[in-house]
Structure formats: C-alpha cells, structure tokens
One Martini backbone bead per residue (centre of mass of N, CA, C, O) as a GRO file, in nm:
protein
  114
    1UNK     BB    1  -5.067  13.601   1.984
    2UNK     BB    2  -5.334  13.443   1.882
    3UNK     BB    3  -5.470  13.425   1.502
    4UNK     BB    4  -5.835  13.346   1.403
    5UNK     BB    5  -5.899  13.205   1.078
    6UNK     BB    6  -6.222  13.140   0.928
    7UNK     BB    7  -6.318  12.915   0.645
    8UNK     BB    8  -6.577  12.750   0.435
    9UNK     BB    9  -6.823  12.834   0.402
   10UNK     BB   10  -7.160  12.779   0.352
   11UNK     BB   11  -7.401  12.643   0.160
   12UNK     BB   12  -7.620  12.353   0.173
   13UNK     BB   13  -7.712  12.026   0.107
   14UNK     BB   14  -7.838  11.812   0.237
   15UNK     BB   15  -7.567  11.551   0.209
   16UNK     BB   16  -7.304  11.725   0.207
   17UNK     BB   17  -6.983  11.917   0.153
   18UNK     BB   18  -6.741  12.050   0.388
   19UNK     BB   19  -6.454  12.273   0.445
   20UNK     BB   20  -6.245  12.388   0.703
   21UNK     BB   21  -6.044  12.660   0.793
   22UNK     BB   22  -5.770  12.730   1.014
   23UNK     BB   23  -5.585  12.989   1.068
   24UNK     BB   24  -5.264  13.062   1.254
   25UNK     BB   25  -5.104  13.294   1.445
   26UNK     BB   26  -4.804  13.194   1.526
   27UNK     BB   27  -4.617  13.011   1.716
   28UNK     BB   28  -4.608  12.687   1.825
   29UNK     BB   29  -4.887  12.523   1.710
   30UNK     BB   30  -4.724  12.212   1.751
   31UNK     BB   31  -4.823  12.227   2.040
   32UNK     BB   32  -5.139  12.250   2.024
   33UNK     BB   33  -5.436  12.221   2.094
   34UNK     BB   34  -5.752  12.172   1.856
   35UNK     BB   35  -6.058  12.331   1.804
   36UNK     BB   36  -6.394  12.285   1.734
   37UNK     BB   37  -6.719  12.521   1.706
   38UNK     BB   38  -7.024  12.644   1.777
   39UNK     BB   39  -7.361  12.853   1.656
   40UNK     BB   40  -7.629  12.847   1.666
   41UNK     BB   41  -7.934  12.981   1.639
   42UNK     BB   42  -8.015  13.085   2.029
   43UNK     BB   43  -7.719  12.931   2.099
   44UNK     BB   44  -7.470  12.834   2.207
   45UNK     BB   45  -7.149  12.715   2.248
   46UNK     BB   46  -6.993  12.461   2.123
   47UNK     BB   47  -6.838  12.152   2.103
   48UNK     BB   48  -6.683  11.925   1.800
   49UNK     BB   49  -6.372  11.931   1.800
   50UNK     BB   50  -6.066  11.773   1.831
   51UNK     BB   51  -5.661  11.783   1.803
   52UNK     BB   52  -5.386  11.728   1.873
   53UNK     BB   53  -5.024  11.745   1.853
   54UNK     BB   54  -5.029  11.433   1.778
   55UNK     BB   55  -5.331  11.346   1.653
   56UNK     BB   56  -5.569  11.363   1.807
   57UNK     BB   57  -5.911  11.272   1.859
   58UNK     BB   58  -6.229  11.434   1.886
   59UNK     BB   59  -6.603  11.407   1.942
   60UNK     BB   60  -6.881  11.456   1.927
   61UNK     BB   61  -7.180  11.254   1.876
   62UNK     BB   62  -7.309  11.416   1.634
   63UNK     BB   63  -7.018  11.381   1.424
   64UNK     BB   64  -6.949  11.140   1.421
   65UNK     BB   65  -6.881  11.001   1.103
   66UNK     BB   66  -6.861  11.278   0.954
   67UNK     BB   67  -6.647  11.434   1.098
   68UNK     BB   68  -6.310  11.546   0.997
   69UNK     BB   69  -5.993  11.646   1.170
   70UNK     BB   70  -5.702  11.841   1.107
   71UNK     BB   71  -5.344  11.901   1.062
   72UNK     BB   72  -5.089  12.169   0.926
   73UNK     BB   73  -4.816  12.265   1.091
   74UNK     BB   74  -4.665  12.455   0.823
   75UNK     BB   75  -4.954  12.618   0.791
   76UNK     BB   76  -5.110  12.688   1.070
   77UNK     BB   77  -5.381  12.430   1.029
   78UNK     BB   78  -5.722  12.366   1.073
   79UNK     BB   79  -5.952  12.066   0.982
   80UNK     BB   80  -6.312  12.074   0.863
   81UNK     BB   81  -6.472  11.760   0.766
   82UNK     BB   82  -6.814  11.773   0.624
   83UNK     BB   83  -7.042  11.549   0.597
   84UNK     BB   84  -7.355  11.442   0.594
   85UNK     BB   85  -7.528  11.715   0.612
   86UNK     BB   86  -7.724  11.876   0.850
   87UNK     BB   87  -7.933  12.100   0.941
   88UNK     BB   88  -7.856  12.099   1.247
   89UNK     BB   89  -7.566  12.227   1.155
   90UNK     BB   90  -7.601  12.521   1.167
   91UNK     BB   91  -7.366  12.761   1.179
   92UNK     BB   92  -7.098  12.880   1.373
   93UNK     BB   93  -6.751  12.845   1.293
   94UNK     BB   94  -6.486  12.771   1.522
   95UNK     BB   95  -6.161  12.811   1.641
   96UNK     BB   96  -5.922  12.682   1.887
   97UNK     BB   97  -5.805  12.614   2.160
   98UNK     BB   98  -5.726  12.298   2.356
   99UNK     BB   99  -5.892  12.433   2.625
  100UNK     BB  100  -5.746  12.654   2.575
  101UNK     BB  101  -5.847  13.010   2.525
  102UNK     BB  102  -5.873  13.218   2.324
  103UNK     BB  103  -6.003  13.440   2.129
  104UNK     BB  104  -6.208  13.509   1.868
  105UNK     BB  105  -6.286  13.445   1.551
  106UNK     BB  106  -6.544  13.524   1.329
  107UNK     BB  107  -6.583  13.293   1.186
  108UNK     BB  108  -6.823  13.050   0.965
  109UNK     BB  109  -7.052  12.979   0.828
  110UNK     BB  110  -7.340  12.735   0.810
  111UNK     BB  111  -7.580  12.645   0.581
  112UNK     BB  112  -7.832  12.412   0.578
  113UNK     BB  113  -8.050  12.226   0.370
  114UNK     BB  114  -8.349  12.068   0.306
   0.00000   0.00000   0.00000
C-alpha cells in the first residue's frame, strides 16, 4: 500500500515561488504516474499536474508555464516547483497516483498573500 507524505508549503507574496515534495512509501513507484491536486478553501479537489513514470507532463490551463513537477525515483518522491503565485493558487496540495487514487495524505497548505 502506498503512504503518501506532502510538505513544503508555507506562506508567500504573492509572485513568489515554494516548491512541494510527496514522499511516497512502498516498491515500485518508477512504475507509476503521479499527480499533484488542489483544495482551496469552500471548493472541491482539483488536478494540477500530474507526470508520467517516464517523465511526461501535463499541467492544467492556469498552472501551466507557472508550475513545473519532476520526480526523483531514487529517492521515490516528487516534486511541484511553484513560481510567479497568485492568490488564487492557495490551497492544500495533495500528490497521488494518477489516474488511479490511493489513500490521501495529509496534504500540504500554500496560502499566497495579495
């Protein structure tokens, strides 16, 4: 069972920039695609970038060229660089497997300040 484990987030002005690590527990995470997610506060879990197990992108439309996501499968984590934040990027980020969802772990905060 994979256990995954998000930090790195914190406070910031907004045109500022954090990065995200998800540590991920268990074999074989070079096997699998990860994504990372959203929850702002009042609204639903969103996708934000997800990156394939052969290092494929994608990101969703307001994240794109702001965002940039890596993994490192050595040390079976991966990673949301975050640059030029704007308000509306806070949220609690999440990363997962994608498509398919594991467990949640506890998430990370980002809260951008205008």
């Amino acid at each position: 069972q994979v256990q995954l484990v998000e930090s790195g987030g914190g406070l910031v002005q907004a045109g500022g920039s954090l990065r995200l690590s998800c540590a991920a527990s268990g074999r074989a995470f070079s096997t699998y695609d990860m994504g990372w997610y959203r929850q702002a506060p009042g609204k639903g879990r969103e996708f934000v970038a997800t990156i394939s197990w052969y290092n494929s992108t994608y990101y969703e439309d307001s994240v794109k060229g702001r965002f940039t996501i890596s993994r490192d499968n050595a040390k079976n984590t991966v990673y949301l660089q975050m640059n030029s934040l704007k308000p509306e990027d806070t949220a609690i980020y999440y990363c997962n497997k994608y498509p398919n969802l594991v467990a949640w772990g506890q998430g990370t905060q980002v809260i951008v300040s205008s």
